[in-house]
Z-matrix of the N, CA and C atoms (Angstrom, degrees):
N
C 1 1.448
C 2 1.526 1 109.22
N 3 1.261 2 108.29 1 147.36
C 4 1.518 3 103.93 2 -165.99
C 5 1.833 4 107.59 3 -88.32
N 6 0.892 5 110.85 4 -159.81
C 7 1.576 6 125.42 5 -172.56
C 8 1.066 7 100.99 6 -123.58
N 9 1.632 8 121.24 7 -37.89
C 10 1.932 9 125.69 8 -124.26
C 11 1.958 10 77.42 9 -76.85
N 12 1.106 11 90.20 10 162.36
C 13 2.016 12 104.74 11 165.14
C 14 1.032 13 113.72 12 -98.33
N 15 1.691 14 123.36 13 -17.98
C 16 1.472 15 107.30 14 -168.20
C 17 1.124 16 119.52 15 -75.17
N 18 1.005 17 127.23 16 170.80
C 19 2.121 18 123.64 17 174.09
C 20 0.989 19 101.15 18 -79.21
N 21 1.485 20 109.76 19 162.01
C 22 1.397 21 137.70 20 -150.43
C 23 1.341 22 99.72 21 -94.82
N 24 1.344 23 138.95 22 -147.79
C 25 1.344 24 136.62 23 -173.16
C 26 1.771 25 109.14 24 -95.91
N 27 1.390 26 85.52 25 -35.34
C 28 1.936 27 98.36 26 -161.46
C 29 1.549 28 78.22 27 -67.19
N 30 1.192 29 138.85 28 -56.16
C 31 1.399 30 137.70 29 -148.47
C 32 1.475 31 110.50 30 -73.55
N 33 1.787 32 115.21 31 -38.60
C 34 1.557 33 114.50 32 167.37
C 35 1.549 34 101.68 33 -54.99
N 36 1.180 35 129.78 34 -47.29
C 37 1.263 36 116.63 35 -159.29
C 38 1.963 37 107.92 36 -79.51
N 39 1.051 38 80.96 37 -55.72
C 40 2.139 39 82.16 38 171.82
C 41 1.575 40 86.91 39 -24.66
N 42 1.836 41 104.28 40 -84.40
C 43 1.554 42 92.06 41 -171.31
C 44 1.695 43 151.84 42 -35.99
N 45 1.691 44 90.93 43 -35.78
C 46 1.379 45 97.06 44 172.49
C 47 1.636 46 116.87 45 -60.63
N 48 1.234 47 112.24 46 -46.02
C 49 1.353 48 148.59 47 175.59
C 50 1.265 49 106.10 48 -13.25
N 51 2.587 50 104.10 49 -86.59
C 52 1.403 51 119.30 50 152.25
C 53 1.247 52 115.61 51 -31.79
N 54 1.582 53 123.03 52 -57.84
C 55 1.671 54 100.01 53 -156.13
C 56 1.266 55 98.38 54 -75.81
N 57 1.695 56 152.23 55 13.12
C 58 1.542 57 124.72 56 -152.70
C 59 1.825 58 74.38 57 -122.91
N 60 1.890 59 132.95 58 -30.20
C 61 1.226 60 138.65 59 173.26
C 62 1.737 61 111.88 60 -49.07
N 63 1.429 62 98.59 61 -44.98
C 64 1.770 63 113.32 62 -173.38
C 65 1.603 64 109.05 63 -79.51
N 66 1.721 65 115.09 64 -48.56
C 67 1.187 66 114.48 65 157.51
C 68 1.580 67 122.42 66 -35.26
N 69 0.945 68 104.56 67 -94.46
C 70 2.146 69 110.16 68 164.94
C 71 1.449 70 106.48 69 -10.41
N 72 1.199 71 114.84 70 -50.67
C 73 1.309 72 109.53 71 -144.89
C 74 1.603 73 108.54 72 -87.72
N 75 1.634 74 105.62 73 -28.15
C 76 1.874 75 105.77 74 -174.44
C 77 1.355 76 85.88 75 -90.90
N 78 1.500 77 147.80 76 -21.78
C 79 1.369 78 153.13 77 179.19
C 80 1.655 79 78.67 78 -47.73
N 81 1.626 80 121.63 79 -95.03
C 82 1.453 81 133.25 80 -149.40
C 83 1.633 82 107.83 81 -64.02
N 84 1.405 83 112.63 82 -26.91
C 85 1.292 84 106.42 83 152.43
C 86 1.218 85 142.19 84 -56.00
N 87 1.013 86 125.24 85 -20.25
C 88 1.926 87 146.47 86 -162.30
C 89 2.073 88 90.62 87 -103.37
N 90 1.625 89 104.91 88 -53.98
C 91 1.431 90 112.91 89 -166.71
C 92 1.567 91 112.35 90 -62.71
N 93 1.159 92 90.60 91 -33.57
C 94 1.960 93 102.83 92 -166.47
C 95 1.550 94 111.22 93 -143.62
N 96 1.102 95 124.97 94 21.62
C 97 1.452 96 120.94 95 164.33
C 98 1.782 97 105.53 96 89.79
N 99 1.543 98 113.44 97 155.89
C 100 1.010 99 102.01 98 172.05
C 101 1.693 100 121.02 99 -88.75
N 102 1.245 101 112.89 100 -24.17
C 103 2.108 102 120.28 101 167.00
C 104 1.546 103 89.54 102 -40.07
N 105 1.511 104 112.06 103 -69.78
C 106 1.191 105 135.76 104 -162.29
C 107 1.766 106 112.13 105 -28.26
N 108 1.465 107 102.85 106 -50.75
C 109 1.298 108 110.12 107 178.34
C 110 1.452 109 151.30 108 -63.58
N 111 0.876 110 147.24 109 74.31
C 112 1.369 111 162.87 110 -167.33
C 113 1.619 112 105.03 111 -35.31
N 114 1.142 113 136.09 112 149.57
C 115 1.578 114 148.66 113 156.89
C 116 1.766 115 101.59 114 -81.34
N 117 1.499 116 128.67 115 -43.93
C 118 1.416 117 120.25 116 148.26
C 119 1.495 118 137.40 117 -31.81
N 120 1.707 119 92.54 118 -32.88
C 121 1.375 120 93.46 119 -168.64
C 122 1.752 121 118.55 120 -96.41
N 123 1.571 122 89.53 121 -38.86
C 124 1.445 123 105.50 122 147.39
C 125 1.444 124 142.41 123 -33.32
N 126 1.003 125 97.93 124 -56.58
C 127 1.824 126 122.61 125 172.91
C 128 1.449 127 96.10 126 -69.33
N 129 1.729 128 122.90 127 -44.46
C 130 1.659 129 118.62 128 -173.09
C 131 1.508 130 102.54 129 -54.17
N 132 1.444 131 100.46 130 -80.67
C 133 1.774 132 112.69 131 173.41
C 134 1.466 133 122.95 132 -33.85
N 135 1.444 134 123.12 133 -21.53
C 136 1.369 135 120.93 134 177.85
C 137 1.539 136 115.31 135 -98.22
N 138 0.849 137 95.28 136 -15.95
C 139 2.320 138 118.48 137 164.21
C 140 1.678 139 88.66 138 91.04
N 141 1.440 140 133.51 139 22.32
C 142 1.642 141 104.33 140 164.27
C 143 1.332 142 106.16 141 -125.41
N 144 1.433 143 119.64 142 -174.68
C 145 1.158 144 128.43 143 -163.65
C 146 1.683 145 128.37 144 -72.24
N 147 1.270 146 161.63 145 171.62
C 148 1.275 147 140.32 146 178.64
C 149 1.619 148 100.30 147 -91.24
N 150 1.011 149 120.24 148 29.94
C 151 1.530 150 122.85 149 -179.42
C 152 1.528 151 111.47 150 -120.28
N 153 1.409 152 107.03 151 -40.66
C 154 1.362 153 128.52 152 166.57
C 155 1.762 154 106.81 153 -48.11
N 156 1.589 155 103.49 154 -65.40
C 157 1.413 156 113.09 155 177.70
C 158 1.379 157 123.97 156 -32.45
N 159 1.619 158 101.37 157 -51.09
C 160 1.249 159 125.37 158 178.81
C 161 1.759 160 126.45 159 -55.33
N 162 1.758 161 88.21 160 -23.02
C 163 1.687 162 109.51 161 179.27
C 164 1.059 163 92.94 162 -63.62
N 165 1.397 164 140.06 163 -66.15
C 166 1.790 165 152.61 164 -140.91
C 167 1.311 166 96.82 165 -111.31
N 168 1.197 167 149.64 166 -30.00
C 169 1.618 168 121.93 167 174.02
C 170 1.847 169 104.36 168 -133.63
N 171 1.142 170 95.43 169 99.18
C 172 2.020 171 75.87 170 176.33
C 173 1.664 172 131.51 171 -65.63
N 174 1.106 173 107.02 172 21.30
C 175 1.511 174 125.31 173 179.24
C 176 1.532 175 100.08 174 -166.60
N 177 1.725 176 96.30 175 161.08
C 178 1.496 177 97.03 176 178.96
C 179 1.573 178 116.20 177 -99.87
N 180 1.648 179 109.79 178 4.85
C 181 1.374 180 140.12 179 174.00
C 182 2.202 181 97.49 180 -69.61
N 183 1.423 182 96.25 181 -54.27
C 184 1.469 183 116.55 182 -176.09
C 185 1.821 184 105.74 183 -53.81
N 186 1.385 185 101.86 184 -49.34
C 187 1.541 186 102.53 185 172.64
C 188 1.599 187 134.22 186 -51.36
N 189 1.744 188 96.07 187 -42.75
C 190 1.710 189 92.25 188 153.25
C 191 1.319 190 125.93 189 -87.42
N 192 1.244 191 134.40 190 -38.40
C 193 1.421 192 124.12 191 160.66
C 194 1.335 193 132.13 192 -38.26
N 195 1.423 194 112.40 193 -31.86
C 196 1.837 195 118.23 194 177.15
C 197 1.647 196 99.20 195 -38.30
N 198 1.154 197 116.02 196 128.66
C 199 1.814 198 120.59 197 161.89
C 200 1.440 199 106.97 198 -116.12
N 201 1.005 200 104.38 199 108.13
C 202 1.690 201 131.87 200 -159.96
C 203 1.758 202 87.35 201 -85.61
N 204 1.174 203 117.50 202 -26.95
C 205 1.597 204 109.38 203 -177.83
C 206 1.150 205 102.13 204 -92.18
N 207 1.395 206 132.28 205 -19.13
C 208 1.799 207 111.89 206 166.06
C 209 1.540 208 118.65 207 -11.66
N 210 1.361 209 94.27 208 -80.89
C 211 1.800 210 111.85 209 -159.95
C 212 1.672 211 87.74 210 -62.73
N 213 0.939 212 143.22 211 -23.04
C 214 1.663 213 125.32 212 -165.23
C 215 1.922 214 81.38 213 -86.35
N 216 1.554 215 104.23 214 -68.85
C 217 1.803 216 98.75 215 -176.06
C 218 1.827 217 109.23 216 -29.33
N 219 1.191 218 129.83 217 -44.56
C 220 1.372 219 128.87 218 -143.36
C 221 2.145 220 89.56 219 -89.33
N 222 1.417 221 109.56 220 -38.50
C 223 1.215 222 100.52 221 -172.25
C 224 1.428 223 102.72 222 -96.03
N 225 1.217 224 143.11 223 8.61
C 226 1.549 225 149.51 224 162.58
C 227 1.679 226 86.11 225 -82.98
N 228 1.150 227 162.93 226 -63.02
C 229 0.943 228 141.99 227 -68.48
C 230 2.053 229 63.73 228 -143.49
N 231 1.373 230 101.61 229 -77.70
C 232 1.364 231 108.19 230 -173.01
C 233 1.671 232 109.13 231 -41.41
N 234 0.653 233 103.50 232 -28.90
C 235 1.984 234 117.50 233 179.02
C 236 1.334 235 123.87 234 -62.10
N 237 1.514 236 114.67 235 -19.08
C 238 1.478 237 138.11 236 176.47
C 239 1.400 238 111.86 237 -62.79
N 240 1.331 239 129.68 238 153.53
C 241 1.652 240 122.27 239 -177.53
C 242 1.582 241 92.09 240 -82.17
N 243 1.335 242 120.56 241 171.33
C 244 1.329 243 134.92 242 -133.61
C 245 1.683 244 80.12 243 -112.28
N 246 1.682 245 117.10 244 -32.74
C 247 1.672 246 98.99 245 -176.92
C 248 1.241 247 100.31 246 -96.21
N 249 1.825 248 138.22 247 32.73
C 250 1.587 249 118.63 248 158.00
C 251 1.624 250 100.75 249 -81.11
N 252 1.188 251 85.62 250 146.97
C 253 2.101 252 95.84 251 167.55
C 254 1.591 253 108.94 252 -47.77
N 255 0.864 254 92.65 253 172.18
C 256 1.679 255 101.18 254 -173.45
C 257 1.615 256 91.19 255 -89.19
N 258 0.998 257 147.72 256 -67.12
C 259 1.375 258 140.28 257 -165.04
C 260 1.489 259 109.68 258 -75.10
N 261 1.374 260 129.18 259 2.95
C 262 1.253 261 120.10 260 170.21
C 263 1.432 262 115.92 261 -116.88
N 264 1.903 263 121.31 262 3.79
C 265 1.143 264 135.87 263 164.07
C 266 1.584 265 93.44 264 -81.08
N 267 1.779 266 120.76 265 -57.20
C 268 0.939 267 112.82 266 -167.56
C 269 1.820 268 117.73 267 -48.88
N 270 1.726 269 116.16 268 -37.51
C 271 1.321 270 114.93 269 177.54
C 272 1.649 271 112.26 270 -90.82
N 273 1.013 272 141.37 271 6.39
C 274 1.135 273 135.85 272 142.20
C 275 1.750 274 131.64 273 -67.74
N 276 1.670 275 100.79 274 -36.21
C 277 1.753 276 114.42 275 177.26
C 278 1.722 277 89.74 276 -63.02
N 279 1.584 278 111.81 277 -51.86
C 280 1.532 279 111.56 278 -163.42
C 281 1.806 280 98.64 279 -53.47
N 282 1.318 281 122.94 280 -57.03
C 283 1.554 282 121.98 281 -179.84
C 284 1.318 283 114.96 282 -43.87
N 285 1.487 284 109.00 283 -49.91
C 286 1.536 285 106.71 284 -179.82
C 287 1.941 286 120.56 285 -52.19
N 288 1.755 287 80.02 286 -45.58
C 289 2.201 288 81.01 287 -174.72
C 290 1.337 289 94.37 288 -54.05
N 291 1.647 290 125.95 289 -69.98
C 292 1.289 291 121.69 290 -164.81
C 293 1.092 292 117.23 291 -49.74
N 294 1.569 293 117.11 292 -36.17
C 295 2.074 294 85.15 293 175.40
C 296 1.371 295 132.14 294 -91.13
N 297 1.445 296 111.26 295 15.92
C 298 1.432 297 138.41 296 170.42
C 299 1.149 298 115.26 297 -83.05
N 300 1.276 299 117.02 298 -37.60
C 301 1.455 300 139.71 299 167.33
C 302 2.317 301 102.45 300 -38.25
N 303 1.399 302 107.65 301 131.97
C 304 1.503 303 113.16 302 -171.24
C 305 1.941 304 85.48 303 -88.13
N 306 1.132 305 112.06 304 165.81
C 307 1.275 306 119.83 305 165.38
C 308 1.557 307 123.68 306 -44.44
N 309 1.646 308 106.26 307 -43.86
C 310 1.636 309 131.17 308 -168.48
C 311 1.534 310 78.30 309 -69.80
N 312 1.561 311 126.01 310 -53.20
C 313 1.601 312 105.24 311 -138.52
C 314 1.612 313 88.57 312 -91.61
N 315 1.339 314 136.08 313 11.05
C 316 1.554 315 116.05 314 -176.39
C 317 1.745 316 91.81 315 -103.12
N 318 1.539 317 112.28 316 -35.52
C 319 1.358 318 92.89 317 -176.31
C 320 1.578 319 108.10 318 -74.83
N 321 1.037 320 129.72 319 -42.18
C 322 1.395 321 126.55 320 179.94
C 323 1.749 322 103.46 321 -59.89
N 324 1.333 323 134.79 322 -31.60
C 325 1.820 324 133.02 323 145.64
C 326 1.603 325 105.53 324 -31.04
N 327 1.786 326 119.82 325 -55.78
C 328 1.172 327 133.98 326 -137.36
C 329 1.804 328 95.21 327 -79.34
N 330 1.684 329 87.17 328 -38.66
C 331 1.989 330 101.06 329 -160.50
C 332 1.889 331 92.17 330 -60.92
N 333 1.635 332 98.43 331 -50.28
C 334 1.622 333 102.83 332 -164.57
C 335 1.306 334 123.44 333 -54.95
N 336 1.393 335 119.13 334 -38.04
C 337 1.399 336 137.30 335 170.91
C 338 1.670 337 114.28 336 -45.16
N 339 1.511 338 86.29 337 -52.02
C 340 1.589 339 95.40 338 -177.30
C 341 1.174 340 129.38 339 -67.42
N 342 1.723 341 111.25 340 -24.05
C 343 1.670 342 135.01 341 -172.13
C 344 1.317 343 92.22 342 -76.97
N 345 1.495 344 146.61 343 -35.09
C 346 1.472 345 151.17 344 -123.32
C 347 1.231 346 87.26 345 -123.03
N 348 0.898 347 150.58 346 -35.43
C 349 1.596 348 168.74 347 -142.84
C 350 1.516 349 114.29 348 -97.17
N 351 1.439 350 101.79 349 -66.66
C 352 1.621 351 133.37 350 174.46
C 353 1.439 352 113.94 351 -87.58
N 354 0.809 353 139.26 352 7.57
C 355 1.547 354 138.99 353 158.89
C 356 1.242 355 123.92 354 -127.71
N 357 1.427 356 97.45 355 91.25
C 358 1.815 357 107.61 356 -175.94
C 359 1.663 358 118.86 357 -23.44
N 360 1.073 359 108.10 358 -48.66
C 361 1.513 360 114.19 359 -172.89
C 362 1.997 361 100.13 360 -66.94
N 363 0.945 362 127.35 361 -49.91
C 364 1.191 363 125.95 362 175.46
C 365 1.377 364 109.77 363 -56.84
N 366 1.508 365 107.54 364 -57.99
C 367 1.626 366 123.54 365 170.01
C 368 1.664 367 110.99 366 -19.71
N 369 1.183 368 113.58 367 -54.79
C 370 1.283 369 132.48 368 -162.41
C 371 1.906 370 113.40 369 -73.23
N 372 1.278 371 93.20 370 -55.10
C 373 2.205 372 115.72 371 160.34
C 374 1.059 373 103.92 372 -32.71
N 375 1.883 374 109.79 373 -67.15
C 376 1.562 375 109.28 374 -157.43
C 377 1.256 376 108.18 375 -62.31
N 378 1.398 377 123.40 376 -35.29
C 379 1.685 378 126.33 377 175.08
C 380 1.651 379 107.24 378 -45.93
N 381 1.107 380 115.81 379 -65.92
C 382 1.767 381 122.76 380 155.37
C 383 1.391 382 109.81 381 -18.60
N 384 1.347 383 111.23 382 -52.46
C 385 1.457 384 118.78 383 -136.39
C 386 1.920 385 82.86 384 -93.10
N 387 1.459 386 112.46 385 -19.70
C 388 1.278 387 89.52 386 -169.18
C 389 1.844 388 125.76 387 -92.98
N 390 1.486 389 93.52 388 -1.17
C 391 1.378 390 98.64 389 157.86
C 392 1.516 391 122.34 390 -75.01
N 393 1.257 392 117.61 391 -33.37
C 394 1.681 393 106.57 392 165.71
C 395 1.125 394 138.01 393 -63.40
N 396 1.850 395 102.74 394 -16.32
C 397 1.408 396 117.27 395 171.61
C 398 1.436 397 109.66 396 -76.88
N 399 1.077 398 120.80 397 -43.61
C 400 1.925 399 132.67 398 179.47
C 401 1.755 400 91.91 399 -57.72
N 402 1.422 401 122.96 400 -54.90
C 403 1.568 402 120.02 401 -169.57
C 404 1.725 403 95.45 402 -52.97
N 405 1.011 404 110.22 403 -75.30
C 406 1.834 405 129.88 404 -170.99
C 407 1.517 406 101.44 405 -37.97
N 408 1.517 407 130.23 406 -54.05
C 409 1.381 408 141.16 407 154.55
C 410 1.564 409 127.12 408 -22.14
N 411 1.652 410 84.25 409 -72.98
C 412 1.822 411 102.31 410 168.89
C 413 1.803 412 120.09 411 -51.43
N 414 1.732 413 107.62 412 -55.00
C 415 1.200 414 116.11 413 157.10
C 416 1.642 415 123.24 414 -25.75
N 417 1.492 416 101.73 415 -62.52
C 418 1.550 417 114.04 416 -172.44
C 419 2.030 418 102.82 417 -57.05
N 420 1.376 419 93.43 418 -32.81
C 421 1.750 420 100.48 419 -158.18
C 422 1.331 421 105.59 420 -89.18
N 423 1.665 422 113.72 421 -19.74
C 424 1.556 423 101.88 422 -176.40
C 425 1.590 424 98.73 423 -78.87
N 426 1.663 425 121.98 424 -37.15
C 427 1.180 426 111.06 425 -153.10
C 428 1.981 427 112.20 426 -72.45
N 429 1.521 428 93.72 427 -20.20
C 430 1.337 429 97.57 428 -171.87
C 431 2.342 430 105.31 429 -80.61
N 432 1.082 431 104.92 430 -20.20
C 433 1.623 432 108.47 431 158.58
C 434 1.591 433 133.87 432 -91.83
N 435 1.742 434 101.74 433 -2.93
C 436 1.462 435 116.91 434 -174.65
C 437 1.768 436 111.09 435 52.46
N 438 1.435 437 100.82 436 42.34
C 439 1.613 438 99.59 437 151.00
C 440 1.671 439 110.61 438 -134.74
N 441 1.542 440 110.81 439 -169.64
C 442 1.543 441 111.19 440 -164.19
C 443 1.667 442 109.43 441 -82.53
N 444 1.087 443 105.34 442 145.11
C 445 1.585 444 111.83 443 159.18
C 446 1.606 445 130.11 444 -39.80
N 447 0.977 446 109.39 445 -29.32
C 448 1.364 447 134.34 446 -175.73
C 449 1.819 448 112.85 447 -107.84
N 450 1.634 449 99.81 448 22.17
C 451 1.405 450 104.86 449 -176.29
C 452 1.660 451 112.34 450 -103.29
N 453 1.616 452 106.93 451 133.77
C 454 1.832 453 90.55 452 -159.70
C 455 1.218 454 112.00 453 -56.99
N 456 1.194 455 136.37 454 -27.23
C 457 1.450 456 113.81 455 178.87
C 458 1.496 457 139.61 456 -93.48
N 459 1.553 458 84.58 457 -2.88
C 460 1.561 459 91.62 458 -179.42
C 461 1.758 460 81.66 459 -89.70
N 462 1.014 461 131.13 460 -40.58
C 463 1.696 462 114.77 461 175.83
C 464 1.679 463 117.60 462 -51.68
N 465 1.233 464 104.00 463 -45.92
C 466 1.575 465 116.12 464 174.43
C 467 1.568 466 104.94 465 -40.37
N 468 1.476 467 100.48 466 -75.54
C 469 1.552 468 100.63 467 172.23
C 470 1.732 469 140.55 468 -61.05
N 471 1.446 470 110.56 469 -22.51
C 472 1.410 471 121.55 470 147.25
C 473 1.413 472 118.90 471 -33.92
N 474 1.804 473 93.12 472 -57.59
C 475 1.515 474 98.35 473 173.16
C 476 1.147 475 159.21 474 -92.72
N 477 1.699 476 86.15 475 6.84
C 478 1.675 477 120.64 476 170.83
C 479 1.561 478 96.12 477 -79.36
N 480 1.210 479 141.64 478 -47.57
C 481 1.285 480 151.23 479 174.64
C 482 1.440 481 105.43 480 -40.52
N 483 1.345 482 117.46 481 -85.72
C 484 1.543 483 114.00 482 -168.02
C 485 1.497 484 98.03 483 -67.72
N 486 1.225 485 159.00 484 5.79
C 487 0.839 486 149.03 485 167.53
C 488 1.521 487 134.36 486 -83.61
N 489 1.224 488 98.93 487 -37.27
C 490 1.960 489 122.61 488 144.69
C 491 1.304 490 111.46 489 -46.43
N 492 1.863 491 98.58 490 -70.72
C 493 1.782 492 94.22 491 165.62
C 494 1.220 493 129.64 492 -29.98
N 495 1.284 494 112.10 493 -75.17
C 496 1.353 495 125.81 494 -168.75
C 497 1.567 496 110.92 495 -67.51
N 498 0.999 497 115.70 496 7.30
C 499 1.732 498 109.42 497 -175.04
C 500 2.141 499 102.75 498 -118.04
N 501 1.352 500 116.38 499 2.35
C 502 1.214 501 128.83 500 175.08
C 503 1.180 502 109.87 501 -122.73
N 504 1.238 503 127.72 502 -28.80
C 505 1.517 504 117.70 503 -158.90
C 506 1.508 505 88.01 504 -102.62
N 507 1.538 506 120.01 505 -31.37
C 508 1.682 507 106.70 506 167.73
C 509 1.293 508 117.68 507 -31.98
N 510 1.617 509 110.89 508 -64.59
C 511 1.322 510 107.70 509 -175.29
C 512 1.556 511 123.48 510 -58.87
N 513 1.114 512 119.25 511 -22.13
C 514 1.430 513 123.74 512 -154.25
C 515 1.421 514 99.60 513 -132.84
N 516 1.500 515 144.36 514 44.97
C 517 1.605 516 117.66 515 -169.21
C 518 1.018 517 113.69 516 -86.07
N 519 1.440 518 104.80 517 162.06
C 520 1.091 519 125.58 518 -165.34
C 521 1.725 520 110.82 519 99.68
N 522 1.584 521 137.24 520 -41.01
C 523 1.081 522 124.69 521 -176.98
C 524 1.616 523 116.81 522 -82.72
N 525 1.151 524 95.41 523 100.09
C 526 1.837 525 112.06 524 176.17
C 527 1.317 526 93.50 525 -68.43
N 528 1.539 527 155.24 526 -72.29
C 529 1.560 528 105.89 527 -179.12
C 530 1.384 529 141.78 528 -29.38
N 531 1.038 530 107.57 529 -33.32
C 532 1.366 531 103.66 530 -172.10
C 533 1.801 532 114.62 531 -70.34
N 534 1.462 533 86.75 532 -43.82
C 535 1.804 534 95.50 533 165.07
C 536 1.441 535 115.85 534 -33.10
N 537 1.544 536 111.58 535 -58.42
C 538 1.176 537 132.01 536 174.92
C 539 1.366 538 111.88 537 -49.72
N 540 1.337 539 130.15 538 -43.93
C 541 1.627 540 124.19 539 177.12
C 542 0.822 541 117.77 540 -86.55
N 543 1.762 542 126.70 541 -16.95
C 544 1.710 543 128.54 542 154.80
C 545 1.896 544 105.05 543 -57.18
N 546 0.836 545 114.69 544 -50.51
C 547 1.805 546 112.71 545 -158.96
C 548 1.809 547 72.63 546 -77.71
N 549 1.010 548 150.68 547 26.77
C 550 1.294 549 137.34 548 157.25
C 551 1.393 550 122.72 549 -101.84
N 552 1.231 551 84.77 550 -40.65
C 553 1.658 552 117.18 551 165.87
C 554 1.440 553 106.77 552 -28.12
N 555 1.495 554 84.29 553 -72.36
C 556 1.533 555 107.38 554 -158.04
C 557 1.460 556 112.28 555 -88.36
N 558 1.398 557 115.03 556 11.24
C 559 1.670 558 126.49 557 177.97
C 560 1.942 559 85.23 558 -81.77
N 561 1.842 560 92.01 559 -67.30
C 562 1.271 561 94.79 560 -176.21
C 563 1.376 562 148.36 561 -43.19
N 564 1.969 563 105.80 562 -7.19
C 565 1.515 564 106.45 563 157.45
C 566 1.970 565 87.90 564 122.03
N 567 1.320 566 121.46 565 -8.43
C 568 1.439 567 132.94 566 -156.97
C 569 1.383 568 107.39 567 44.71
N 570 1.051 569 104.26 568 90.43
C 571 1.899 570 108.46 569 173.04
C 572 1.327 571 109.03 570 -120.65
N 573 1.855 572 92.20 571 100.39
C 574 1.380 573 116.21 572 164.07
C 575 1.630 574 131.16 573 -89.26
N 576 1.519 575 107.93 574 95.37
C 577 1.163 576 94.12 575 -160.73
C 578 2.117 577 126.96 576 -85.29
N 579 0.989 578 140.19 577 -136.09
C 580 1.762 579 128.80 578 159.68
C 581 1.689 580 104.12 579 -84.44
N 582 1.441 581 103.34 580 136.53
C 583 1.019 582 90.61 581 168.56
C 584 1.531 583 116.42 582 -83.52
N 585 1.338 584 103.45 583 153.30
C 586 1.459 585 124.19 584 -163.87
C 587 1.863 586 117.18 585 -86.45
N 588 1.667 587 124.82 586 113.12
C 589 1.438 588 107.18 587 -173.27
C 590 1.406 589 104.22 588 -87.52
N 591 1.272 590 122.20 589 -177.91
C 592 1.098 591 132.19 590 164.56
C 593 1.669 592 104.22 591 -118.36
């Protein structure tokens, strides 16, 4: 049995597979709109079958929603020493993915954000989509304090989290700094102070 970590063959190719399905797909999205876009056409441009597609995204809604940085957020996050605060492990794991992140994979982060944002119908998912992120969050946060997922304050704070998020990056998606200076925000206690005239 081997040692090595890397994936095996079946697993390079799965991968190549997704990224050449996701490639195609923000390609024909950008060219012709996302209504515009077909799961036929997708699957055409990516050279496999619409059944194949169907293996890796069961909707073509599912294809932009996938957050490929989950599992990096969840094991950055777990990776933190056990006495950082919970919201300042949480914005440090977030620093770490992003600067790990290759150029290709932050703008293609940058493109997806923006597609999810600007297309009502997606618009609408990610709202969906953002309670699984608060569950997956909470998950990460109960285990690192040894209480439940479903505990009010580690939910409270789950949801103080995406809620910073989600109230900056609305305006602006795609810019993951800024994410980063919201979860700062909100390290810092949210101190909103008068605004100041001149």
């Amino acid at each position: 049995m081997s040692t090595d970590a890397r994936p095996g063959l079946r697993e390079r190719k799965k991968a190549r597979t997704r990224l050449a399905i996701r490639a195609e797909a923000f390609r024909l999205f950008h060219e012709q709109g996302y209504a515009d876009t077909t799961i036929e056409q997708i699957a055409d441009a990516a050279d496999v079958s619409p059944s194949t597609f169907f293996r890796y995204f069961p909707t073509k809604e599912q294809l932009v929603l996938a957050d490929d940085l989950d599992p990096l957020m969840i094991e950055a996050i777990e990776a933190q020493p056990a006495d950082v605060p919970l919201i300042t492990a949480f914005r440090k794991a977030a620093q770490s993915v992003f600067a790990g992140l290759s150029e290709a994979d932050m703008a293609f982060e940058q493109n997806r954000q923006e597609l999810l944002y600007s297309v009502p119908e997606l618009r609408r998912a990610l709202m969906q989509e953002m309670v699984r992120s608060l569950d997956m969050i909470a998950g990460v946060l109960a285990r690192r304090v040894g209480r439940t997922a479903d505990d009010f304050e580690v939910r409270a704070l789950a949801g103080a989290i995406v809620g910073v998020i989600l109230g900056v990056v609305d305006q602006l998606p795609g810019n993951l700094p800024l994410a980063l200076r919201a979860l700062e925000f909100l390290e810092n206690g949210l101190p909103l102070g008068r605004a100041t005239t001149s």
